[in-house]
C-alpha positions as YAML, in Angstrom:
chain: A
units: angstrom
residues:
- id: 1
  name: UNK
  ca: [103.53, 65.32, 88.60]
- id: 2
  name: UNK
  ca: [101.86, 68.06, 86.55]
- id: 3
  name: UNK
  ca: [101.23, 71.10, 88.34]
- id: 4
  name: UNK
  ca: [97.97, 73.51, 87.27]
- id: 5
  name: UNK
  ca: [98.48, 76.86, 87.53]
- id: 6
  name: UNK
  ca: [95.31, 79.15, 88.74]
- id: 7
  name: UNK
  ca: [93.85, 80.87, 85.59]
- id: 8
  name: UNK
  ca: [94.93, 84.84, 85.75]
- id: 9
  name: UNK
  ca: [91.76, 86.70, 87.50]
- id: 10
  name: UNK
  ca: [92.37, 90.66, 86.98]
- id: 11
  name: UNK
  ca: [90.39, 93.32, 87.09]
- id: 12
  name: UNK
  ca: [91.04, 96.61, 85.73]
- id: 13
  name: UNK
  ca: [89.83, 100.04, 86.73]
- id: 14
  name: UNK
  ca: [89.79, 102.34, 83.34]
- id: 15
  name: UNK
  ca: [89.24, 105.90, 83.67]
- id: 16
  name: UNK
  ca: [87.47, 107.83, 80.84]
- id: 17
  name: UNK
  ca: [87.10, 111.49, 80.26]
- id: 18
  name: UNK
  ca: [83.82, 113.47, 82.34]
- id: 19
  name: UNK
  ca: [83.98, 111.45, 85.36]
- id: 20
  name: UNK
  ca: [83.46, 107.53, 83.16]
- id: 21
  name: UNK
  ca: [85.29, 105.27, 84.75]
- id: 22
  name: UNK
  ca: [85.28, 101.38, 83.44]
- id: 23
  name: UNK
  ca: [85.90, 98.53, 85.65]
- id: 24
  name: UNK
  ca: [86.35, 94.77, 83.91]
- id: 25
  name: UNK
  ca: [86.88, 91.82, 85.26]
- id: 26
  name: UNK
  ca: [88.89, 88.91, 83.00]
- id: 27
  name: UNK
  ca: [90.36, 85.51, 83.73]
- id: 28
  name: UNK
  ca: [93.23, 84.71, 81.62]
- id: 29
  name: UNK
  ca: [92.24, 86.28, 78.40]
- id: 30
  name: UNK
  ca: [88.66, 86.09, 78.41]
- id: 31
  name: UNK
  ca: [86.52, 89.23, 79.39]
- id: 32
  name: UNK
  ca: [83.67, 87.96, 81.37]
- id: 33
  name: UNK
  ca: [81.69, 91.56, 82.00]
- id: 34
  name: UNK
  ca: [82.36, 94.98, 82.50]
- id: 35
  name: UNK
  ca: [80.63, 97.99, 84.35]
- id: 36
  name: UNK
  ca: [80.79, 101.46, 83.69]
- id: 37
  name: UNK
  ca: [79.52, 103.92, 86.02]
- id: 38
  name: UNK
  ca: [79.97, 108.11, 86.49]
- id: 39
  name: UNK
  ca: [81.20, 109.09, 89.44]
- id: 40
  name: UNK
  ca: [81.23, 112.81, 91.24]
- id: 41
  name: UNK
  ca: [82.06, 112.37, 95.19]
- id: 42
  name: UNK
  ca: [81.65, 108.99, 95.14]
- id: 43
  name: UNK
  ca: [84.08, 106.61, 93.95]
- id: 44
  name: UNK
  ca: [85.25, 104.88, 96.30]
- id: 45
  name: UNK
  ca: [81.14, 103.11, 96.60]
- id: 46
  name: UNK
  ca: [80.70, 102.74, 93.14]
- id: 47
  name: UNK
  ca: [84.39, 101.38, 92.39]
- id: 48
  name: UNK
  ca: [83.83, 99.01, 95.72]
- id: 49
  name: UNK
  ca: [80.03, 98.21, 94.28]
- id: 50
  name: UNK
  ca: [81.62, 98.00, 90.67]
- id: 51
  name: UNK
  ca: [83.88, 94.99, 91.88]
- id: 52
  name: UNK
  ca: [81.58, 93.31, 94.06]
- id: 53
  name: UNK
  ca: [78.97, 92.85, 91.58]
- id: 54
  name: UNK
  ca: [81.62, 91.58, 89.11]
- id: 55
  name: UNK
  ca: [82.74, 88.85, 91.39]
- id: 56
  name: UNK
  ca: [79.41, 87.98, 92.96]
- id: 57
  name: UNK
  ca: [77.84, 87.84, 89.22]
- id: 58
  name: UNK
  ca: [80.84, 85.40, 87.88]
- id: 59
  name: UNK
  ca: [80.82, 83.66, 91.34]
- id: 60
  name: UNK
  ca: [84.63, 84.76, 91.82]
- id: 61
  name: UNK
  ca: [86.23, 84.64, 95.59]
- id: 62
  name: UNK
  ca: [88.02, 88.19, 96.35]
- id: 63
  name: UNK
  ca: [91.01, 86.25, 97.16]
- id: 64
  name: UNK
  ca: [91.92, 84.96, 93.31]
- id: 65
  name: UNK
  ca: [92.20, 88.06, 92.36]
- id: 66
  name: UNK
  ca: [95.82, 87.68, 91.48]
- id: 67
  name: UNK
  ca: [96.33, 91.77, 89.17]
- id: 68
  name: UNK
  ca: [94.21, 94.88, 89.83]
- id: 69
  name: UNK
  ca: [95.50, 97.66, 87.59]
- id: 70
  name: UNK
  ca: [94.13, 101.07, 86.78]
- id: 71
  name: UNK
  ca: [94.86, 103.43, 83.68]
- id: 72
  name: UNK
  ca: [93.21, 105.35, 81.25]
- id: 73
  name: UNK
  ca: [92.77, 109.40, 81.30]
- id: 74
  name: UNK
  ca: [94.14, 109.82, 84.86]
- id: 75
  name: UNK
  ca: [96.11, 112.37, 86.71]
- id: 76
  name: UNK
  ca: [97.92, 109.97, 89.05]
- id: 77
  name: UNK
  ca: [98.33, 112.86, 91.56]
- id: 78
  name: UNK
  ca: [94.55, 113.82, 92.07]
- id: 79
  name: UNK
  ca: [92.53, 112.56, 94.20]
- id: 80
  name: UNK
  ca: [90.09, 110.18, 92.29]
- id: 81
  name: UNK
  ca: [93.68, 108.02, 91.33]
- id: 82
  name: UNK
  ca: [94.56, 108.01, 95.08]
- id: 83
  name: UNK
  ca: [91.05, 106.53, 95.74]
- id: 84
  name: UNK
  ca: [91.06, 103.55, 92.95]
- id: 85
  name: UNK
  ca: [94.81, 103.25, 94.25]
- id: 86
  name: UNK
  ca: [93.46, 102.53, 98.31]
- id: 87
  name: UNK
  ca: [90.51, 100.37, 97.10]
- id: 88
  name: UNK
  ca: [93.29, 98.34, 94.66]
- id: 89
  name: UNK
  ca: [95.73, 98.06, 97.90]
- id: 90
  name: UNK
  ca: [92.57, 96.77, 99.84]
- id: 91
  name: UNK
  ca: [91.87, 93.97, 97.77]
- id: 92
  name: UNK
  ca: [94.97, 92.92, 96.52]
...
C-alpha cells in the first residue's frame, strides 16, 4: 500500500520596513503568487484579504493549509506582530 502524503501548503506573512508587509502562498516548494500591501490601522483586513485572495485565486481550501509563519523586520512585542500572530492562530 503506498501512502500519498498532501503536498506542503504554507503561507508566509513577511514584514518589510515602512509598513510593507508580504504575504506568499507556496505548496511544497513552488511559489504560486504573492501580495504585498501597506498597511497603517489596518492589518488585520488586508492580511485577512491578502490570504483570501491567495487561496480563492489558486483554488486552495483554508483547511490544507498545513504552516503559516511570519518574519521579516518585526518587533514581536508590538502590536502589528500580535495581529498577524491572531489571524495565523485563526486559520491554522
Amino acid at each position: 500500500m503506498v501512502h500519498h502524503s498532501k503536498p506542503l501548503v504554507s503561507i508566509a506573512v513577511n514584514f518589510k520596513p515602512d509598513h510593507r508587509v508580504s504575504v506568499a502562498l507556496d505548496v511544497g516548494k513552488e511559489p504560486l503568487g504573492s501580495v504585498d500591501f501597506l498597511f497603517d490601522n489596518n492589518l488585520e483586513t488586508l492580511l485577512i484579504a491578502a490570504i483570501d485572495k491567495l487561496l480563492k485565486k489558486n483554488r486552495i481550501d483554508p483547511s490544507s493549509l498545513n504552516k503559516v509563519k511570519i518574519g521579516g523586520v518585526i518587533d514581536k512585542n508590538s502590536l502589528a506582530y500580535r495581529i498577524a500572530r491572531t489571524v495565523v492562530r485563526a486559520i491554522e
